[in-house]
LUMDREN-876176 format. One line per 5 residues: number of its first residue (from 1); their letters; for each residue x, y, z of C-alpha. Coordinates in pm, 1 decimal. Layout:
# residues N
NUM = A = X:Y:Z | ... $
***
This chain:
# residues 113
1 = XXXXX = 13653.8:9317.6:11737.0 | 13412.1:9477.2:11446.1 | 13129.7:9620.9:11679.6 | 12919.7:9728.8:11392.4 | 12886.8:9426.6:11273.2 $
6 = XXXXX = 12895.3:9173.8:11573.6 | 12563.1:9057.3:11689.4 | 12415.8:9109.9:12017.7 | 12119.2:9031.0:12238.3 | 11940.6:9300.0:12476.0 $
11 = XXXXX = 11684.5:9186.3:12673.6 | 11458.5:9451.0:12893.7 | 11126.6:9463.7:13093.1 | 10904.9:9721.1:13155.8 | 10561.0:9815.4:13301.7 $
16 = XXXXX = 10263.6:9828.1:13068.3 | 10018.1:10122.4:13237.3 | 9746.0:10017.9:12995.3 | 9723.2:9669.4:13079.7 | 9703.5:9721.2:13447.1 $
21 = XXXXX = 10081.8:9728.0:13529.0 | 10165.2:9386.6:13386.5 | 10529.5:9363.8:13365.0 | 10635.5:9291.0:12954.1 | 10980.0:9173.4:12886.1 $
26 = XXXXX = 11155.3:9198.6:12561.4 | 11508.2:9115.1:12400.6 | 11640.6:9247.8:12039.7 | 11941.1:9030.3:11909.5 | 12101.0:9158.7:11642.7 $
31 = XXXXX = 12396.6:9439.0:11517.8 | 12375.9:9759.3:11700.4 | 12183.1:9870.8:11372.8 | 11950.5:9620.6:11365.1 | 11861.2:9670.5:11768.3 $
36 = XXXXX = 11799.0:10060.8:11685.6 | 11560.8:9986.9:11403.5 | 11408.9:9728.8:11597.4 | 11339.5:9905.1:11922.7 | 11220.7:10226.6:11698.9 $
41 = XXXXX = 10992.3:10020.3:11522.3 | 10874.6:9854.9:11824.9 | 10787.5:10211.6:11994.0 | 10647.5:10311.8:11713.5 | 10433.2:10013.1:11706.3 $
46 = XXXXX = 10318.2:10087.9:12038.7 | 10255.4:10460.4:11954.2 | 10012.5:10400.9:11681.5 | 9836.7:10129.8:11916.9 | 9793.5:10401.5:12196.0 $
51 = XXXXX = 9671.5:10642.1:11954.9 | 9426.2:10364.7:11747.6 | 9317.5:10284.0:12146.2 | 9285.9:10695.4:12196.1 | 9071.4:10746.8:11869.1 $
56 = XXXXX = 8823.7:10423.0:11965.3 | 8787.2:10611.5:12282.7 | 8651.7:10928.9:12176.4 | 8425.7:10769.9:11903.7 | 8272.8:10564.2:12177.4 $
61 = XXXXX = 8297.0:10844.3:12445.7 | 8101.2:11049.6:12184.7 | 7872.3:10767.9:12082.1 | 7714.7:10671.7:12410.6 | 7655.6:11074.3:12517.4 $
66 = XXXXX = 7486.4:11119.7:12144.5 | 7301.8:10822.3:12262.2 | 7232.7:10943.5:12603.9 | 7088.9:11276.4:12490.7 | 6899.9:11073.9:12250.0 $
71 = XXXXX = 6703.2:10929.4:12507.1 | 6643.7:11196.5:12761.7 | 6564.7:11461.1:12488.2 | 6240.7:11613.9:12504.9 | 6009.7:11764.1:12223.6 $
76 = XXXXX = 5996.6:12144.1:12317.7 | 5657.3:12144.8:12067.9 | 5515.3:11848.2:12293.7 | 5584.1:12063.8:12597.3 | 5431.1:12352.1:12452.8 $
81 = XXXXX = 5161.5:12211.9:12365.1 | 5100.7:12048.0:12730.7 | 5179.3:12392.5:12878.5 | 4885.6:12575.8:12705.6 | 4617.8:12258.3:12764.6 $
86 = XXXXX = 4728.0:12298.1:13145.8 | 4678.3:12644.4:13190.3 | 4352.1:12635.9:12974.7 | 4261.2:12378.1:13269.1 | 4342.8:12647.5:13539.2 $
91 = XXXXX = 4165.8:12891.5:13410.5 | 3859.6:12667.4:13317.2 | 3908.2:12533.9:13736.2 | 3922.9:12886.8:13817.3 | 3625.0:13028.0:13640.5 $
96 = XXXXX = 3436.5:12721.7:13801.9 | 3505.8:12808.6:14125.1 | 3477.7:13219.2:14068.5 | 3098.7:13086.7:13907.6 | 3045.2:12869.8:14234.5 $
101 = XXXXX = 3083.9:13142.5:14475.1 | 2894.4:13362.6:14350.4 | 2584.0:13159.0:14318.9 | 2672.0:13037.4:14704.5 | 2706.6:13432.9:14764.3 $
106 = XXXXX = 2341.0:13472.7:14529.0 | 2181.6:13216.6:14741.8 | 2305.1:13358.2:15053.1 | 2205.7:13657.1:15014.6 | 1825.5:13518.1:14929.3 $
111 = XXX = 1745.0:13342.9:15234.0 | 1924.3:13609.0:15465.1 | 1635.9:13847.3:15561.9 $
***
């Protein structure tokens, strides 16, 4: 019996971790040869999918926090600019007030004998 050149079938199953442990069976029917080259070619088949699946990943991993920072950013030069109109309002609030008690001090101080 030629073994090189006899043709067989090989049938397997495994586990698939990426689609959520669904069980995937598989059979290659051909020379010893032929199985090799088709079971390479499979794996590498499923290689470059994993990696294609890996790379779409990232790009939307790095999408959606571009986006994300996008819409929480803040203007520093709108904050600034809110910071000094706020603390012009203190100081305006507490000039008022400094101003109010010393005229309530003034008039005190007039109708006290």
């Amino acid at each position: 019996m030629n073994l090189q050149t006899t043709s067989w079938t090989i049938n397997w199953a495994y586990n698939q971790q990426a689609n959520g442990g669904s069980s995937v069976s598989q059979s290659v029917t051909g020379t010893p040869d032929q199985q090799l080259a088709a079971m390479v070619s499979g794996i590498g088949t499923e290689a470059s999918g994993v990696t294609f699946n890996e790379n779409t990943a990232n790009a939307l991993q790095e999408q959606s926090s571009q986006l994300r920072q996008s819409v929480s950013g803040v203007s520093l030069d709108e904050q600034a600019s809110y910071m000094v109109e706020f603390q012009n309002a203190y100081a305006a609030a507490a000039k008022y007030i400094t101003t109010f008690q010393s005229m309530m001090q003034s008039l005190l101080n007039m109708v006290q004998p």
